[in-house]
C-alpha positions as CSV (number, residue, x, y, z in Angstrom):
1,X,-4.4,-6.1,-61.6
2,X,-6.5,-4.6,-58.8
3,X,-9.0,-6.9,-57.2
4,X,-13.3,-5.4,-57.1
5,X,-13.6,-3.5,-54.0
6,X,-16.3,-5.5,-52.0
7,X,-18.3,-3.9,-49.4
8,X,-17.7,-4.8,-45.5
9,X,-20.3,-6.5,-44.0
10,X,-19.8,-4.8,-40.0
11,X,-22.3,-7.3,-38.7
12,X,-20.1,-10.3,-39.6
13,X,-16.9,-8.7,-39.1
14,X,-18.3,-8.2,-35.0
15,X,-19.7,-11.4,-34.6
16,X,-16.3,-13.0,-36.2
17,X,-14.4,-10.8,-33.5
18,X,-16.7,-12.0,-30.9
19,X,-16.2,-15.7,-31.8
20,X,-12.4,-15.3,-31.6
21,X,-12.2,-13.6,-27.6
22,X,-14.8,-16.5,-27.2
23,X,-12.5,-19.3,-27.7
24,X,-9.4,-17.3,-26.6
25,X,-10.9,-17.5,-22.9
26,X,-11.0,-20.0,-20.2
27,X,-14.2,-21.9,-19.9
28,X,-13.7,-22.1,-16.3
29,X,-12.0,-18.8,-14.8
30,X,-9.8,-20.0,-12.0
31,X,-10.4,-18.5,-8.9
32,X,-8.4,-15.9,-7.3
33,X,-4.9,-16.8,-5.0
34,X,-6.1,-15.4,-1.5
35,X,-2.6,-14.6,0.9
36,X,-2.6,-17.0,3.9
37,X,-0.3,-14.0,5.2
38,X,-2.4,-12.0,8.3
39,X,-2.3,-8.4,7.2
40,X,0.0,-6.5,8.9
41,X,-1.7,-3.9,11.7
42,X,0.7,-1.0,13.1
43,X,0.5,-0.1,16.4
44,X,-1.5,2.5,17.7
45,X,1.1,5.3,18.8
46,X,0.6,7.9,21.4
47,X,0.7,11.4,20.8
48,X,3.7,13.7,21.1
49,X,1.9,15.5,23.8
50,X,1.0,12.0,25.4
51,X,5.4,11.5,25.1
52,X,5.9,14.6,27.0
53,X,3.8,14.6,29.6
54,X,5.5,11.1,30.2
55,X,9.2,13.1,30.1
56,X,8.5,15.8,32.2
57,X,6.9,13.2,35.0
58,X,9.9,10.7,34.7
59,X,12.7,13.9,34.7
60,X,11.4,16.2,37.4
61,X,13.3,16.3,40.4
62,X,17.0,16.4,41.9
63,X,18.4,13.8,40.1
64,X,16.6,14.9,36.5
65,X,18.6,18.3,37.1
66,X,21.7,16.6,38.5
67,X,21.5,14.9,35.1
68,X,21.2,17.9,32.9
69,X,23.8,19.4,34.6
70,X,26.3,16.6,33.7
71,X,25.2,16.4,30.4
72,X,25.8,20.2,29.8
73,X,29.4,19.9,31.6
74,X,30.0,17.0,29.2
75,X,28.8,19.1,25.7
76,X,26.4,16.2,25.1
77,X,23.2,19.1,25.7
């Protein structure tokens, strides 16, 4: 009942393979979808030492410690 055993020709067996992708793929490869969409660009931030130089200029004086004080009196500081 068993069938010969017949011996695999590798040669034919790649070039079949390579046939098949062949005509599996696109003649024409469609070019790629570019976004329209700008890409997004952050900021540039300052540094935090930048930030408190800025704080201590703006909250020096009278009024800065008047301020405080309230705050503290308050239980918000």
């Amino acid at each position: 009942m068993e069938s010969e055993a017949r011996v695999l020709d590798e040669a034919k067996l790649d070039s079949a393979i390579a046939d098949l992708l062949r005509e599996d793929e696109p003649e024409d490869p469609e070019p790629e979808v570019k976004s329209t969409k700008a890409p997004t660009v952050f900021p540039e931030l300052p540094q935090q030492a930048e930030m408190d130089e800025e704080v201590e200029t703006k909250d020096s004086g009278l009024g800065a410690t008047l301020r405080q004080k309230l705050a503290e009196l308050r239980g918000a500081a």
